[in-house]
Every structure is written in C-alpha cells, then in structure tokens.
N, C-alpha and C positions, 0 to 999 in steps of 0.2 A: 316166218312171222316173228321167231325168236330173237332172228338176228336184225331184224326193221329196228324192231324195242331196245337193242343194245345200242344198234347204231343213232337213233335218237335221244338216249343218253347220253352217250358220250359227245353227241354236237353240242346240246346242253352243256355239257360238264365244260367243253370248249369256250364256249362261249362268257359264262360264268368264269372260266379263268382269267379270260380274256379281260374282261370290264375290270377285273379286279386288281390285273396288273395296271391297267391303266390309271386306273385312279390314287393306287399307290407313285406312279411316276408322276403324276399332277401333284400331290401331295408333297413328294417332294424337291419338283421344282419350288414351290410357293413357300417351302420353309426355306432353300437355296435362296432366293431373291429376298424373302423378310430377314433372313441372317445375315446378312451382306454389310459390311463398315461393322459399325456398332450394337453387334449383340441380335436383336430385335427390333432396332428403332423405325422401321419404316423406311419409305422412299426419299417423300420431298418433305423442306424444310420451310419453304419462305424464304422472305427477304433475310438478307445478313443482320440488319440492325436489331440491337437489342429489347426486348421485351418492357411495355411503360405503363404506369397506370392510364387504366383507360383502355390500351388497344385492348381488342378484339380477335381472339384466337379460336380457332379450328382445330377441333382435336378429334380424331377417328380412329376406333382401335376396331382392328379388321375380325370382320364375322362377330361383332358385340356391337349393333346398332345400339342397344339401351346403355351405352359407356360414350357413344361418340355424340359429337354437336358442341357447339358454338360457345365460348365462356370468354365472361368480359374480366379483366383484370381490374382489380379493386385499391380504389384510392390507397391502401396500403400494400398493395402492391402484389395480392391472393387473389390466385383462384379455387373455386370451391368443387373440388372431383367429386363427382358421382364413387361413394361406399369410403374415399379415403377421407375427405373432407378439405379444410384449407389446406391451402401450397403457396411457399413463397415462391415466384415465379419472376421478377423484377430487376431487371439487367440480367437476363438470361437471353441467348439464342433460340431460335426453334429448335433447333438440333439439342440444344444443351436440355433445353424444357422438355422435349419429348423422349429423352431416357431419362430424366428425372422422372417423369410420371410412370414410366413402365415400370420402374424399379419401385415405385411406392405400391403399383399394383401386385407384384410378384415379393415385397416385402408382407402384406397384409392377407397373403396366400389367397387373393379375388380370383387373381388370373395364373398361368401357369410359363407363359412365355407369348405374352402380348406382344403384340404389332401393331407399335402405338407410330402414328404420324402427325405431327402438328403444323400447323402452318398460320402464320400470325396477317389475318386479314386486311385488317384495320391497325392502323397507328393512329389513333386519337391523340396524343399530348405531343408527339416526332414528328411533325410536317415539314416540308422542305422549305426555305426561304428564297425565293427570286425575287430578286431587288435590280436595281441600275435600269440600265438601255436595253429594258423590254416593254413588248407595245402591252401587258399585263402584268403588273409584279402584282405578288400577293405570297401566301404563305398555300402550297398544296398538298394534302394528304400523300402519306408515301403508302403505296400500296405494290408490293412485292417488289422485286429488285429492278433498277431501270438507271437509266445512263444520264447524262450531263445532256444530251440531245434532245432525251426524254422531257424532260422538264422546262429545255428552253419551247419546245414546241406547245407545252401546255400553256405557257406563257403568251403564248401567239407571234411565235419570233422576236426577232431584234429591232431595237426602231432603226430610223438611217440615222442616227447620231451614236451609232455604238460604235466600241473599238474592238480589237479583235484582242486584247487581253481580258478575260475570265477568272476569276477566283474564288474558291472555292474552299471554304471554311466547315472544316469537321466538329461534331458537338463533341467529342471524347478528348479534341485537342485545339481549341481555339484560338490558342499563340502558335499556332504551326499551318498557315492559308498555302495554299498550292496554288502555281498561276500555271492557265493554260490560252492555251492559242487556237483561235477560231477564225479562219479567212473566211470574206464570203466568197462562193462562187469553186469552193470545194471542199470536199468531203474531210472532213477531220478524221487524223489516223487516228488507232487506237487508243492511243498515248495521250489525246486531246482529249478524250470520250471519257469518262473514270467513271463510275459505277457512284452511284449517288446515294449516302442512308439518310436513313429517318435522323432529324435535327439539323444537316446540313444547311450552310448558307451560299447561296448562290448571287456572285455581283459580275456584275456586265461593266464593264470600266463605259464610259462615254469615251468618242474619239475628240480627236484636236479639232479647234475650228479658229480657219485663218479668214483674214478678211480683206478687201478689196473694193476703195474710194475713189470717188473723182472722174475722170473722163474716160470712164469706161460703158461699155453699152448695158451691162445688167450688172452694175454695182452690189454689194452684200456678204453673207459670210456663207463659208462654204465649210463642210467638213474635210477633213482631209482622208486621203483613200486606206482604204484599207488595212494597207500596211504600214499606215501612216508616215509616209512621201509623198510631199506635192512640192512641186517647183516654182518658180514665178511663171512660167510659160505658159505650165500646165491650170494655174489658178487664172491665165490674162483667158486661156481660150477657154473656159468653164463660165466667165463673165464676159463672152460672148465678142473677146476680141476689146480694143481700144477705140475709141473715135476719132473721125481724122483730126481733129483741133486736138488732140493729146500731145503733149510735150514728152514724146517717148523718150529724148534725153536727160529729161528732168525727176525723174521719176525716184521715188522716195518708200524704202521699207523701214516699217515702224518698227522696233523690237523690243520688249520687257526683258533684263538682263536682271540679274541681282545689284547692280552697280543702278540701276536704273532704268530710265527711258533712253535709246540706242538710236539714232536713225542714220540709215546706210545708203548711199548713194545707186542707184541702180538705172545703167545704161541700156535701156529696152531698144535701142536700134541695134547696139550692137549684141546684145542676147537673141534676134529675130536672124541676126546675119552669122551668128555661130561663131562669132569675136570674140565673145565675155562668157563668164561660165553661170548656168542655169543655176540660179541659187536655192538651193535647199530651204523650204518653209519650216517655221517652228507653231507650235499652239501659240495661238493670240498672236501669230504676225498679222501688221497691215500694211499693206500697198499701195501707196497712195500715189493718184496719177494725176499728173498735173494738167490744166487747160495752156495750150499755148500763148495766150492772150493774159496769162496770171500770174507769170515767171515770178514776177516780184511780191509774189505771195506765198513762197519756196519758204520765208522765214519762219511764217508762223504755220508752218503744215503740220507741227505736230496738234496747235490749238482746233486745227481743219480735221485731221483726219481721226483721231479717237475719239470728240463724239457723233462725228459721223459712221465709225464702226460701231460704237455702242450703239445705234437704233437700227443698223443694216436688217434687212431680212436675210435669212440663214434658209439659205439653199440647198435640197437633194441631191447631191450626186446619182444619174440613174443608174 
C-alpha cells in the first residue's frame, strides 16, 4: 500500500516536471522570435512608405491588449500612446515607429521589454496616382506594399491606345521618373514590376497612331502595335486590304519632320511583290492611296489627305 502512495507521487512529481519544462521551452522560443532583428520590435512592419498625417496605424503590443489598437496620426503629425502621451511619429517607417514606441515604453518603466508591432493600415494624405492610358485613372489609397501591376489592375487595365512605356515618379524624388516596359500579351519580369509607395505617380505613355486615306476598304487611324512597329503592309492589311480601282503605284506617305510636311513616294505593287522595302511607320504617318481614275489629283494630296486623317475613325487593333 506504501509503495502505490510513493509511486503515485512520484508520477505526479513526473508529471509536474514535465508541464514545467515545457512551458519554460515555449517561453523561450517566443522571447527567441520577439528578439530577433531589432531588440523587441515585433514581426511585421507594413508598407515601406513613410508615416503622414492622417494615416491610420495599428499598434499591438503582445499580451497588453489595453496598450494595443488603432491610432490615427494627427494633423501635426502625433500620435497619442496610451500612459506615454503624444509622439512625433511623421516621416517615420513602421519599423522605425515601432522601436520608437517600445523604447518610450521601457524609457517610462510601463513595460519591461515590450513586443511592440506596428503596421500602418491606412495612408490617408499618400495615394498613388494612375494617370494616362488606363480604362480608370484616379488617385488610390496605398494600403500595404504592392507592385506596379497591382495598381494597373485597380485601375481596370490599359485602354487599346496605350504604349508600352510606363513611368513611374517617386514623392521623395520627383526629378528622378524611372521608365519601364510593359508588352502586352506577356508577363513583365521583375525588373518591370517595382514595388510601388505611398505618393507615387503612375503614367501610361499612349501609343502612336498612324493613319490610312483613300482607296482603301476600311480607311481611319490605327494605333501602332505594341512595340511600336508597323509597316505600310502591315497598316494596308489592318484597313482590310486596297480597292481594285487604287493606284497602288501612286501611292503617297504623308510625314511630319521638323523641316516640315515630307511626302514620300511609295510603290505598293512593288512592296506586295517584295521589290521595294516595307517602310517603317512613324506617329502621325498618313497613307494615302490614290483612286486610279484621280492620278491628277497626286498634286494636291497633301490638301486630300490630312483633313481627311484628322476626322478618320481610330481603330482597335485586336
């Protein structure tokens, strides 16, 4: 009976050791991981851009729910801590904000080695700007960190008159725009993608648009492709081909030079028979294709074909 009662202690005494290691290894895993980088600071930080008046900040200091919740940055640029009072907090990181406040905690001996996290919800005054050749520009809230695709997509894509150069203007450096490159119909490497902050301006360049008069079957303006190259060939079969009455050896491209108005002779029978070389289009070329029946009206084609491009209808490419 003597030795039941010992050996029921002692599973006891087992057991109670037991729990007790354990919770010392819990204990200090979770001071291992809140020590980790800087001191005390927590895990995550939010977005990279800097702190403004206005946004809205998320502050949690772990195991002290009456210290953690929600505080909005104030026209001058404070927030108000629970026990320490105002903080200037205004061009500050999250990372930078959140061992600042630990340290005001453990300066005013509240806390003893807090595990403060902040994370900045809200940008109220830093919205991002999409502007140009998107089918929605406006100005959208930046909320935590997100990419250059991010934003076009908020925007609701590209219209079909965009170009596939992108620029991208920082609030910390606004004489220094970065351009990047967007094809459609693949994936942008990383390098085209840049991580987008709060105040950023985002423009869509529009693409070229050339245009195409006269005796052809669907006259008007067209944008040029994506990587902006289009040929004569490629703009004649886009407006659905020539009429038989066209004067393909008459045929006339219109050009804006700095010297002036240019116009260049251009032999369509022999560009179809791979005689003459496919000529390279510019923004705001015109085409203009004669009726066989109108040769002697070759003189005043330029008076013909530029206001007849200025009212053309402007074509999808699909």
């Amino acid at each position: 009976m003597a030795q039941s009662k010992t050996t029921g202690k002692l599973s006891a005494l087992f057991f109670l050791l037991l729990a007790l290691g354990t919770a010392c290894a819990q204990g200090g895993a979770a001071g291992a991981g809140g020590t980790g980088g800087a001191g005390g600071t927590g895990f995550g930080s939010g977005a990279a851009g800097p702190i403004g008046a206005g946004d809205l900040i998320e502050m949690s200091v772990f195991d002290t729910p009456e210290l953690s919740g929600k505080l909005r940055v104030s026209n001058t640029g404070e927030i108000f801590l629970p026990l320490v009072g105002a903080l200037y907090v205004q061009g500050l990181k999250a990372q930078e904000a959140q061992t600042l406040i630990r340290q005001k905690f453990i300066d005013g001996g509240f806390l003893k080695d807090p595990q403060v996290t902040v994370f900045i919800s809200e940008y109220a005054t830093q919205g991002v700007s999409v502007v140009g050749e998107v089918r929605k520009p406006g100005v959208y809230p930046a909320f935590g960190a997100h990419r250059l695709l991010d934003y076009i997509s908020l925007a609701e894509g590209l219209t079909p008159l965009a170009g596939t150069n992108i620029t991208v203007t920082h609030l910390g450096h606004p004489d220094q725009p970065k351009q990047f490159k967007m094809v459609a119909g693949s994936a942008p490497g990383p390098e085209n993608n840049p991580e987008i902050l709060p105040g950023d301006t985002i423009f869509v360049d529009k693409t070229g648009l050339v245009y195409v008069v006269g005796d052809v079957v669907r006259p008007g303006g067209f944008p040029m492709d994506h990587d902006e190259h289009l040929t004569i060939l490629q703009l004649v079969a886009l407006a659905q081909g020539v009429n038989y009455t066209a004067a393909k050896g008459s045929v006339r491209l219109i050009r804006m030079t700095a010297a002036g108005r240019q116009e260049i002779p251009i032999d369509l029978k022999k560009i179809f028979a791979a005689k003459a070389e496919d000529v390279k289009l510019q923004d705001n070329d015109i085409l203009f294709v004669p009726n066989s029946m109108a040769r002697s009206a070759l003189k005043a084609v330029g008076g013909v074909a530029v206001p007849a491009a200025a009212t053309a209808t402007i074509y999808r490419i699909p």
